[in-house]
N, CA, C and O of each residue as an XYZ file, in Angstrom:
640
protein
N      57.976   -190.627    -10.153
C      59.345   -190.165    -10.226
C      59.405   -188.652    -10.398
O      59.939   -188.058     -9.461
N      58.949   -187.893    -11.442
C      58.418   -186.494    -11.502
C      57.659   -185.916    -10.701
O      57.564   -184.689    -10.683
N      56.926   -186.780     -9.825
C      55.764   -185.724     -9.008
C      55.901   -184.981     -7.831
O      55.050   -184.452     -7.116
N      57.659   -185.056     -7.719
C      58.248   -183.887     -6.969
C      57.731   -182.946     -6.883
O      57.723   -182.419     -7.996
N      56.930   -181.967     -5.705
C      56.415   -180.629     -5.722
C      57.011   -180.004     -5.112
O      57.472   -180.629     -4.158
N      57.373   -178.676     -5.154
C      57.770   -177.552     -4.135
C      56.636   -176.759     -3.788
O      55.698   -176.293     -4.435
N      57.141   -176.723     -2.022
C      56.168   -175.444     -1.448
C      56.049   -174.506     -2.179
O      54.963   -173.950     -2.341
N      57.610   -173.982     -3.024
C      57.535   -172.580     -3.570
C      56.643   -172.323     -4.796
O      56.372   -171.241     -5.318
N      56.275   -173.479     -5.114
C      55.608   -173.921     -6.592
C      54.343   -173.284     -6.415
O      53.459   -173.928     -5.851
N      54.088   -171.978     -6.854
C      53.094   -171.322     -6.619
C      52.449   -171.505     -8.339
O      51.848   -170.669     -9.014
N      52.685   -172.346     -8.546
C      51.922   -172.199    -10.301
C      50.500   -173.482    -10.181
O      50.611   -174.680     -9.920
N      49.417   -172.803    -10.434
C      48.189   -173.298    -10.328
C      48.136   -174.883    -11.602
O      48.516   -174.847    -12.773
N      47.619   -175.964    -10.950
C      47.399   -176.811    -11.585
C      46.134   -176.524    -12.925
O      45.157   -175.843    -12.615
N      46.221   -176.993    -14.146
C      45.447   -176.439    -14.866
C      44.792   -177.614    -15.352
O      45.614   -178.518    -15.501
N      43.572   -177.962    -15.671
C      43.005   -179.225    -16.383
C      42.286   -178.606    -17.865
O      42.161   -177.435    -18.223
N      41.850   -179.963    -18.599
C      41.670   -179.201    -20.010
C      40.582   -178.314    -20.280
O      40.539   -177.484    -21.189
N      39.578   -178.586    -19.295
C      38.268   -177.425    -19.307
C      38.853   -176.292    -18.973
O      38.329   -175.259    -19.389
N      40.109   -176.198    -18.123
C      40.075   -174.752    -17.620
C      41.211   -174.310    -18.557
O      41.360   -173.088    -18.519
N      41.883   -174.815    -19.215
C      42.370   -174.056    -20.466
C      41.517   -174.124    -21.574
O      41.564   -173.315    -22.501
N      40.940   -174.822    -21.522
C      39.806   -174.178    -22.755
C      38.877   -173.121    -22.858
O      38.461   -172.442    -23.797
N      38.551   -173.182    -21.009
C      37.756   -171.582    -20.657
C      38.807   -170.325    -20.768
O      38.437   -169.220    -21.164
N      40.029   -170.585    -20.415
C      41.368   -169.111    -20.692
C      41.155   -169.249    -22.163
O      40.654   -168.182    -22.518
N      41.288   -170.026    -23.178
C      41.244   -170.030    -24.061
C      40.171   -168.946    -25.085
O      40.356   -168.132    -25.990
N      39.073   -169.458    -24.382
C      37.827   -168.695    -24.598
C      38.070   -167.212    -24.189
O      37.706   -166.414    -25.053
N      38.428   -166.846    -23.433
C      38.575   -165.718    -22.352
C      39.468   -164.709    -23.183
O      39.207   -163.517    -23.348
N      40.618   -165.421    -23.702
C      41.547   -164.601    -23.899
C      41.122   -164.527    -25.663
O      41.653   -163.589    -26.257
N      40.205   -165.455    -26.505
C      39.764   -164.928    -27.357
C      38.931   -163.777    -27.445
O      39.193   -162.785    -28.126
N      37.986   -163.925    -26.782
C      36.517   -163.353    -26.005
C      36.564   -162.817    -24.643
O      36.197   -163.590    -23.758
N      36.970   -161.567    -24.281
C      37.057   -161.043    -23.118
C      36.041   -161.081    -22.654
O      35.161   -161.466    -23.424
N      35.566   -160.699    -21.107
C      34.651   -159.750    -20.388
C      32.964   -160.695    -21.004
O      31.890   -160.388    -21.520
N      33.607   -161.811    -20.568
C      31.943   -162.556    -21.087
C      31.485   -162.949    -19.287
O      32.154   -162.839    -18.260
N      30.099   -163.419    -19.510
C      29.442   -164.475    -18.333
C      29.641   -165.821    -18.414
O      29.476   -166.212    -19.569
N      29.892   -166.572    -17.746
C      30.224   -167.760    -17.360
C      28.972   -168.211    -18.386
O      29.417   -168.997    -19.222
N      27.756   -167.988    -18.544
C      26.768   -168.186    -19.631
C      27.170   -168.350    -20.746
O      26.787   -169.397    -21.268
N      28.101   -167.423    -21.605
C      28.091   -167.132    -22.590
C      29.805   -168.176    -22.937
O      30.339   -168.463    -24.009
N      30.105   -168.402    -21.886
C      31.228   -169.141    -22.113
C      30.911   -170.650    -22.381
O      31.573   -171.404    -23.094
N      29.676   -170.979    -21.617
C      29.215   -172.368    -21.692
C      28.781   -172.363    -22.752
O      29.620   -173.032    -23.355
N      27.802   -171.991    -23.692
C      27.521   -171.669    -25.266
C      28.531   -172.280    -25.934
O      28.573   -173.414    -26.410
N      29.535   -171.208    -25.918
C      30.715   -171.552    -26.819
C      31.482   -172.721    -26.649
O      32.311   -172.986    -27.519
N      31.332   -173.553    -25.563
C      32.474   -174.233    -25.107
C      31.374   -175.432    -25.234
O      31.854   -176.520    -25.554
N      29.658   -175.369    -24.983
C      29.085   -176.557    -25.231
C      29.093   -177.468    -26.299
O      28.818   -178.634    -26.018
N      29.341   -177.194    -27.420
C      29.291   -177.925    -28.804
C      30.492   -179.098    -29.058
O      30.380   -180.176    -29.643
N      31.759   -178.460    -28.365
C      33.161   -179.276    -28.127
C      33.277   -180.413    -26.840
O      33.789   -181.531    -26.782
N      32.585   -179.608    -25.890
C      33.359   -179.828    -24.201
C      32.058   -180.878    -23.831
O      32.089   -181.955    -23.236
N      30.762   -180.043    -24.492
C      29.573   -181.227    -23.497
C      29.838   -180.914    -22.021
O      30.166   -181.892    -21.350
N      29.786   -180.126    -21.596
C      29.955   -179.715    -20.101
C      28.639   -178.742    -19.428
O      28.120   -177.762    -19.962
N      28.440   -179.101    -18.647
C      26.624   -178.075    -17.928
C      27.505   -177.247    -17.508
O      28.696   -177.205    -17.198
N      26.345   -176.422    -17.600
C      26.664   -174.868    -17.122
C      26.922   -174.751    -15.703
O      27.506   -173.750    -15.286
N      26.514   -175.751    -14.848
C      27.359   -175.804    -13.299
C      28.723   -176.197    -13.167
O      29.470   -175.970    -12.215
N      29.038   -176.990    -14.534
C      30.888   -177.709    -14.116
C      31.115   -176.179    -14.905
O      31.628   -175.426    -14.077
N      30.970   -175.686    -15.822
C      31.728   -174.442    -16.461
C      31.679   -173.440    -15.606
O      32.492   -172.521    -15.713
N      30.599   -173.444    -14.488
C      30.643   -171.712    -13.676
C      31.621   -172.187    -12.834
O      32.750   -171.719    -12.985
N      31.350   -173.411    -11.571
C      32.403   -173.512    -11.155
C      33.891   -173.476    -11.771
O      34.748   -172.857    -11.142
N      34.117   -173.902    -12.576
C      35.584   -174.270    -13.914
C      35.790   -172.576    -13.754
O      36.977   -172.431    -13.464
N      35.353   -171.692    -13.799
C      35.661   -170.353    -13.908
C      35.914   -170.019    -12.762
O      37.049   -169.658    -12.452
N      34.917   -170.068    -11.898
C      35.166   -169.542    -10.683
C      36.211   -170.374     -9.979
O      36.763   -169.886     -8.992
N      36.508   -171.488    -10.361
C      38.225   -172.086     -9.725
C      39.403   -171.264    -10.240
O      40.416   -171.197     -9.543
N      39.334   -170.609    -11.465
C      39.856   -170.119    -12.053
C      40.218   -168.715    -11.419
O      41.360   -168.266    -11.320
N      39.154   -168.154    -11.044
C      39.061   -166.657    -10.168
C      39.917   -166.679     -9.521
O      40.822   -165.846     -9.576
N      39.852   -168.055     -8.384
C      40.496   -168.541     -6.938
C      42.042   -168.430     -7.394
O      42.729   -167.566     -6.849
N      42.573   -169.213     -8.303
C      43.566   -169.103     -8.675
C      44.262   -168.268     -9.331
O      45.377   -168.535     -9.778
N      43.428   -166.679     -9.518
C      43.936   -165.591     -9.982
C      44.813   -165.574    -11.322
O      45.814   -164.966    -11.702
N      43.850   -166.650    -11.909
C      43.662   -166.400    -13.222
C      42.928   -165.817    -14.289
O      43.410   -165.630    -15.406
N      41.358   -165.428    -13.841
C      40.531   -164.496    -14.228
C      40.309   -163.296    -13.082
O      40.772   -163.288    -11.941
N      39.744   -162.619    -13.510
C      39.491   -161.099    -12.708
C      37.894   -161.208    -13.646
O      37.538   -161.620    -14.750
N      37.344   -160.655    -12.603
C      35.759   -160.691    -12.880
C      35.133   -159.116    -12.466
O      35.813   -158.246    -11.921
N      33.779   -158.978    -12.828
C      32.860   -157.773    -12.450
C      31.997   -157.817    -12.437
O      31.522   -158.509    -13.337
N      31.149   -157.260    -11.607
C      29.928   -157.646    -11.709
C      28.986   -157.026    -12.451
O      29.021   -155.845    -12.103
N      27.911   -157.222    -13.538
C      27.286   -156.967    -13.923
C      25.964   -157.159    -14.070
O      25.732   -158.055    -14.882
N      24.915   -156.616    -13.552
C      24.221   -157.198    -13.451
C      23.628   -157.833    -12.038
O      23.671   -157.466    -10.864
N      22.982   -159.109    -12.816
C      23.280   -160.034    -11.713
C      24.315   -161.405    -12.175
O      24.207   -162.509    -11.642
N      25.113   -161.150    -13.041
C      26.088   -161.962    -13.048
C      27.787   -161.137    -13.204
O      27.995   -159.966    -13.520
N      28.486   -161.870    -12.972
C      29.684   -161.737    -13.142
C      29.962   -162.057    -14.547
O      29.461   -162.918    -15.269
N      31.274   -160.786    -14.886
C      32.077   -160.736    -16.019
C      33.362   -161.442    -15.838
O      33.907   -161.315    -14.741
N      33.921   -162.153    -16.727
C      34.849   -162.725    -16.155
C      35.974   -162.246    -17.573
O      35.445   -161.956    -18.645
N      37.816   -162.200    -17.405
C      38.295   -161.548    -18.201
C      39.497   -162.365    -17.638
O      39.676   -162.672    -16.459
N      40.281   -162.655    -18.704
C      41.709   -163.635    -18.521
C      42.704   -161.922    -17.788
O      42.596   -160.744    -18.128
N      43.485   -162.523    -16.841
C      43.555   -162.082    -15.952
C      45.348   -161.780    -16.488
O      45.825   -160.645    -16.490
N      45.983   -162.780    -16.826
C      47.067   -162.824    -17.735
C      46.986   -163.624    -18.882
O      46.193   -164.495    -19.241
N      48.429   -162.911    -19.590
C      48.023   -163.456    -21.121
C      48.070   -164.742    -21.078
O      48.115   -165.522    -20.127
N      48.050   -164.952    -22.622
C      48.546   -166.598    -22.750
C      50.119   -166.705    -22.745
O      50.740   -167.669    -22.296
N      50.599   -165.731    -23.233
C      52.041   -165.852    -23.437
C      52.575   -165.742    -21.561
O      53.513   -166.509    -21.342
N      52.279   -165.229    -20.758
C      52.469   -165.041    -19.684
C      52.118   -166.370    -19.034
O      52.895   -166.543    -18.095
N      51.332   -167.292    -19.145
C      50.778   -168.668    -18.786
C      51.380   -169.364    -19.230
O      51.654   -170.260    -18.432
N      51.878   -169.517    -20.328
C      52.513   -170.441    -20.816
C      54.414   -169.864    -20.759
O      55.076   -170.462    -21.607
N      54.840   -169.339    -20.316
C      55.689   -169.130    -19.454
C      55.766   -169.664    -18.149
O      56.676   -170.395    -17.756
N      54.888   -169.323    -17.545
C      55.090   -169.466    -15.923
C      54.558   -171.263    -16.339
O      54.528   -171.733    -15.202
N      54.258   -172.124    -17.045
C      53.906   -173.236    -17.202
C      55.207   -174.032    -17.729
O      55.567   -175.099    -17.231
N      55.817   -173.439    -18.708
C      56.915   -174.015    -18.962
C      57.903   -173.658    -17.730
O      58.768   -174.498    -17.486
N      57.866   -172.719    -17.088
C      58.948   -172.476    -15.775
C      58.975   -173.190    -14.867
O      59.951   -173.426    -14.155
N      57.556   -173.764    -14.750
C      57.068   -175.196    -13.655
C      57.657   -175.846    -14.097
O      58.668   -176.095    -13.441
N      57.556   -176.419    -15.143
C      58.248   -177.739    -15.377
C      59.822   -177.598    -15.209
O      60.555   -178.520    -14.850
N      60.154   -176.562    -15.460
C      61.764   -176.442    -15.991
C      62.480   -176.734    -14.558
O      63.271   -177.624    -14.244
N      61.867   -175.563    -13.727
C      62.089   -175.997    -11.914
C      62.147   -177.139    -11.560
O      63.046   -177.640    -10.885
N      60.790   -177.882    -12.159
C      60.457   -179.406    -11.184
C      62.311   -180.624    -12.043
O      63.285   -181.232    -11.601
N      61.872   -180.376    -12.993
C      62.901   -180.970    -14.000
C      64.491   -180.841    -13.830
O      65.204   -181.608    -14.478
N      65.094   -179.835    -12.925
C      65.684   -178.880    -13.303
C      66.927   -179.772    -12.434
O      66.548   -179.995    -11.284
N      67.876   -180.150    -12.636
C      68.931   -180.644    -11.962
C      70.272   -179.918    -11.858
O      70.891   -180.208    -10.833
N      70.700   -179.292    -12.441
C      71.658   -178.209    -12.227
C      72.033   -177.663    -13.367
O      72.260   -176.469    -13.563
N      72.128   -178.926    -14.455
C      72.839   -178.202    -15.885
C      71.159   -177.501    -16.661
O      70.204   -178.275    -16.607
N      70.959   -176.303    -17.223
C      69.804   -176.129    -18.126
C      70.338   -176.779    -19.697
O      69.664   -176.449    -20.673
N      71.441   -177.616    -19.895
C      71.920   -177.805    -21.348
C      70.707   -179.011    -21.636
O      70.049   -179.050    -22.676
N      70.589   -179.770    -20.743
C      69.357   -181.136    -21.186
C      68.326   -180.392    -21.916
O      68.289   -180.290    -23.143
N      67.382   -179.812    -20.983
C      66.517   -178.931    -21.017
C      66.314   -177.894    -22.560
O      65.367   -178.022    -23.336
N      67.333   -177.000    -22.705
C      67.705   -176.366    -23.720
C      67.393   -177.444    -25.046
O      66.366   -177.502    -25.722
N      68.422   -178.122    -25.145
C      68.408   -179.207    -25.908
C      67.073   -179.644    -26.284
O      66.676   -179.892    -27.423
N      66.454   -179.706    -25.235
C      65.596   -180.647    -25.728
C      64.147   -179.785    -26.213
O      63.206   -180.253    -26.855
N      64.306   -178.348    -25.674
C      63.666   -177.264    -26.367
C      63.870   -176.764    -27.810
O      63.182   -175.996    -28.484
N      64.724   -177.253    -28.020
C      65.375   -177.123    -29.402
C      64.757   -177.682    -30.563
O      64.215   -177.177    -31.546
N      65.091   -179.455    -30.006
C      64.775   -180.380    -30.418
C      63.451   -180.078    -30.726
O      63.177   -179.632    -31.840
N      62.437   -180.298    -29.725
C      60.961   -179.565    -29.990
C      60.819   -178.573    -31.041
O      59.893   -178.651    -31.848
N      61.245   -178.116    -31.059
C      61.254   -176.509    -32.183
C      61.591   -176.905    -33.350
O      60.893   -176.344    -34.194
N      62.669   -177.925    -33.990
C      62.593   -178.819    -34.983
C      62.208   -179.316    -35.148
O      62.231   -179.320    -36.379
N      61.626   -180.053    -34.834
C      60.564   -181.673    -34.761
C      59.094   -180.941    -35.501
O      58.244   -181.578    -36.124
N      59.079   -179.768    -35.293
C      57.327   -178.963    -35.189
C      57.357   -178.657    -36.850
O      56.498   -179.354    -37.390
N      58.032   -177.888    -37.741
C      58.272   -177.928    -38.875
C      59.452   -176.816    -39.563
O      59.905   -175.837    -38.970
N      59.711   -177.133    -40.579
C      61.021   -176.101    -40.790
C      60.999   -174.939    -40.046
O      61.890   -174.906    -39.197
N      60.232   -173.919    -40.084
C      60.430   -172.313    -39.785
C      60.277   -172.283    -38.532
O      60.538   -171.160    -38.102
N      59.920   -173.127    -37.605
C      60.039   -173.339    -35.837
C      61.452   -172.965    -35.466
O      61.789   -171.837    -35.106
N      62.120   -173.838    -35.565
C      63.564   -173.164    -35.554
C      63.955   -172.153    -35.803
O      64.576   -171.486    -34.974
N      63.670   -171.686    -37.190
C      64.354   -170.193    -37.651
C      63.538   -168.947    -36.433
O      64.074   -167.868    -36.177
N      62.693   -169.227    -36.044
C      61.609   -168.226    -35.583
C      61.970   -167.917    -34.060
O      61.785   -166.860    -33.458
N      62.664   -169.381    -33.474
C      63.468   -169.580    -32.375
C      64.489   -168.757    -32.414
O      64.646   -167.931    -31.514
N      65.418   -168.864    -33.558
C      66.080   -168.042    -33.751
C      66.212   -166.681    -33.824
O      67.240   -166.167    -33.382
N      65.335   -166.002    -34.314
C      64.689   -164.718    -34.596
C      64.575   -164.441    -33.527
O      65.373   -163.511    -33.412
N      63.924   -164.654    -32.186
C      63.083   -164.323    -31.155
C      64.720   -164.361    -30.374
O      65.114   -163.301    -29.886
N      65.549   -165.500    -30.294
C      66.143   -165.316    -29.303
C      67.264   -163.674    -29.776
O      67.777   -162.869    -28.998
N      67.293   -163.696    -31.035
C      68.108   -162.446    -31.431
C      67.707   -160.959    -31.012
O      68.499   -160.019    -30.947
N      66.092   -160.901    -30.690
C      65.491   -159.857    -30.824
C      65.586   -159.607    -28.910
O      66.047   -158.659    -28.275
N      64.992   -160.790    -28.476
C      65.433   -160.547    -26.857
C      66.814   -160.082    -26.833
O      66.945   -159.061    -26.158
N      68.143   -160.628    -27.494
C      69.536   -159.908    -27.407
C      69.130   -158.492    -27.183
O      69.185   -157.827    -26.149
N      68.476   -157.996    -29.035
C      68.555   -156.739    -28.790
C      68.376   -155.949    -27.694
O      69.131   -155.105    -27.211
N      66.861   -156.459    -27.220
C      66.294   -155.516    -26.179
C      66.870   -155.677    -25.122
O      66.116   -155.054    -24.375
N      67.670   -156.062    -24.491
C      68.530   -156.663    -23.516
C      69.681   -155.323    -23.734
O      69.843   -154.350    -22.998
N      70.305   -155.635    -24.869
C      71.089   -154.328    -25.095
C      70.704   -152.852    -25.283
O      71.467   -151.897    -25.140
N      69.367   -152.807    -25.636
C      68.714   -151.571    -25.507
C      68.719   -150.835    -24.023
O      69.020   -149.790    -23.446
N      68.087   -152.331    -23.812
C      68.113   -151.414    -21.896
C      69.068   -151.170    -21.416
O      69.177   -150.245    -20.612
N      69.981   -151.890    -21.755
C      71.453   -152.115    -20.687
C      71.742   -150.503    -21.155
O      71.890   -149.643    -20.287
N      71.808   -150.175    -22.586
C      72.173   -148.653    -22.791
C      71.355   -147.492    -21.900
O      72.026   -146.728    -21.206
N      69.884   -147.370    -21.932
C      69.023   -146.709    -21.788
C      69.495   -146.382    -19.832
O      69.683   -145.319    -19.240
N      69.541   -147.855    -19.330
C      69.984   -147.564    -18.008
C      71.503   -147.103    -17.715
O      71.780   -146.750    -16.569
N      72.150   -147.100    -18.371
C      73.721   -146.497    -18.283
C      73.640   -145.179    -18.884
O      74.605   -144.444    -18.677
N      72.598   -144.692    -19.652
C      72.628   -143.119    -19.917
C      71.692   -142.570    -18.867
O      71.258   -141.424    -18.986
N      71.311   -143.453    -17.687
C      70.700   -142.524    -16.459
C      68.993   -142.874    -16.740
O      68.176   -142.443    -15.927
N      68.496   -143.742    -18.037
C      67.162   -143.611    -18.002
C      67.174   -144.696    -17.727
O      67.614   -145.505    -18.544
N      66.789   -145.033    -16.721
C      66.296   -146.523    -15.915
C      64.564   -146.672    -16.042
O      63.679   -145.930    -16.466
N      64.597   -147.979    -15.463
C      62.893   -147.848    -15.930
C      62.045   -147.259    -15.288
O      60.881   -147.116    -15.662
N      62.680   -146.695    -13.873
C      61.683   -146.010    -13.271
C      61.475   -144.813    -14.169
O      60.295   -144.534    -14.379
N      62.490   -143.968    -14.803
C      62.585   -142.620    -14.666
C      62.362   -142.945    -16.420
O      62.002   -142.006    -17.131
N      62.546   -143.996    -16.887
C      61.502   -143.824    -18.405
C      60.464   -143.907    -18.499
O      59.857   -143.292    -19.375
N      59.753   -144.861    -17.454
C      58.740   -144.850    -16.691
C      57.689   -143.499    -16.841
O      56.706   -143.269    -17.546
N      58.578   -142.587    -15.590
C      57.531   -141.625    -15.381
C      57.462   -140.477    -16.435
O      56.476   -139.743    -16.499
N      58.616   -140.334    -17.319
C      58.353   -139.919    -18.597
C      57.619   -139.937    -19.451
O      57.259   -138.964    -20.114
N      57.174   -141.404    -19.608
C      55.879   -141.147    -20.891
C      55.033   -141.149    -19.960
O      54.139   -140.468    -20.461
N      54.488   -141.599    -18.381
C      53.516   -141.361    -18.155
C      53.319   -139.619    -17.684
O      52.678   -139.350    -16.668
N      53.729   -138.896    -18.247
C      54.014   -137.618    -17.689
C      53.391   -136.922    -19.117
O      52.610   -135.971    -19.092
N      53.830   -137.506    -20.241
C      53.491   -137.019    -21.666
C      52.012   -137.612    -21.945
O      51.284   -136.907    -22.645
N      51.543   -138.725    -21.512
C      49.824   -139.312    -21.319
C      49.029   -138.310    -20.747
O      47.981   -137.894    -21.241
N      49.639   -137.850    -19.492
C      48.809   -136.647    -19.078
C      48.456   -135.431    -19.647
O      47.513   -134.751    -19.241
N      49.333   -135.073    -20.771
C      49.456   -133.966    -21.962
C      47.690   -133.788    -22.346
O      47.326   -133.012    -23.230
């Protein structure tokens, strides 16, 4: 009933080895697929051929960025977690998504209570603070500093 896909659905399928390797990644930057199997052997029980490939699917899907070193590759979470788990909850919200976002909302809510008292309040907090910055910009671009041109401002003062 859910397994509706869209062409446009450019968000990479993820399984639990390969969030456990971002996991790793985004604890532990700029490691070898070696040094990831180490860490991940004691939990996962996985050979070092399902973990290099598990990474290097990962590459494909331009989720890690790698270098070479050596004779192996460095591998480095490519985006955050907060950025992943965005574009993960956005999948679903799309696939889910029937016209009203009030279900949805709701039921994000709900989640956020259910988890323990201060989930909510923190929900709260966060959605107040996006207000702000929302109103920050809206000012910043109506006094003429848009983001290009705040932009090239501080990168103009870096060069200092």
């Amino acid at each position: 009933m859910f397994k509706r896909r869209s062409n446009s659905n450019t968000l990479p399928q993820l399984g639990e080895l390969e969030l456990s390797v971002m996991e790793e990644l985004w604890q532990r930057p700029d490691q070898p697929a070696k040094s990831v199997h180490k860490r991940l052997a004691d939990s996962q029980k996985r050979s070092l051929s399902t973990v290099q490939s598990t990474v290097e699917r990962l590459h494909r899907k331009q989720l890690l960025q790698r270098s070479k070193e050596g004779h192996a590759y460095v591998y480095r979470a490519r985006v955050a977690r907060t950025e992943l788990m965005g574009r993960l909850i956005g999948g679903v919200i799309r696939q889910l998504h029937t016209g009203s976002l009030d279900p949805i909302l709701s039921g994000f809510v709900d989640f956020a209570d259910r988890m323990d008292e201060k989930t909510l309040d923190r929900l709260e907090q966060m959605i107040q603070l996006r207000k702000q910055q929302r109103e920050e910009k809206a000012e910043c671009q109506s006094e003429g500093l848009g983001e290009d041109q705040g932009e090239g401002q501080s990168e103009e003062k870096r060069d200092d």
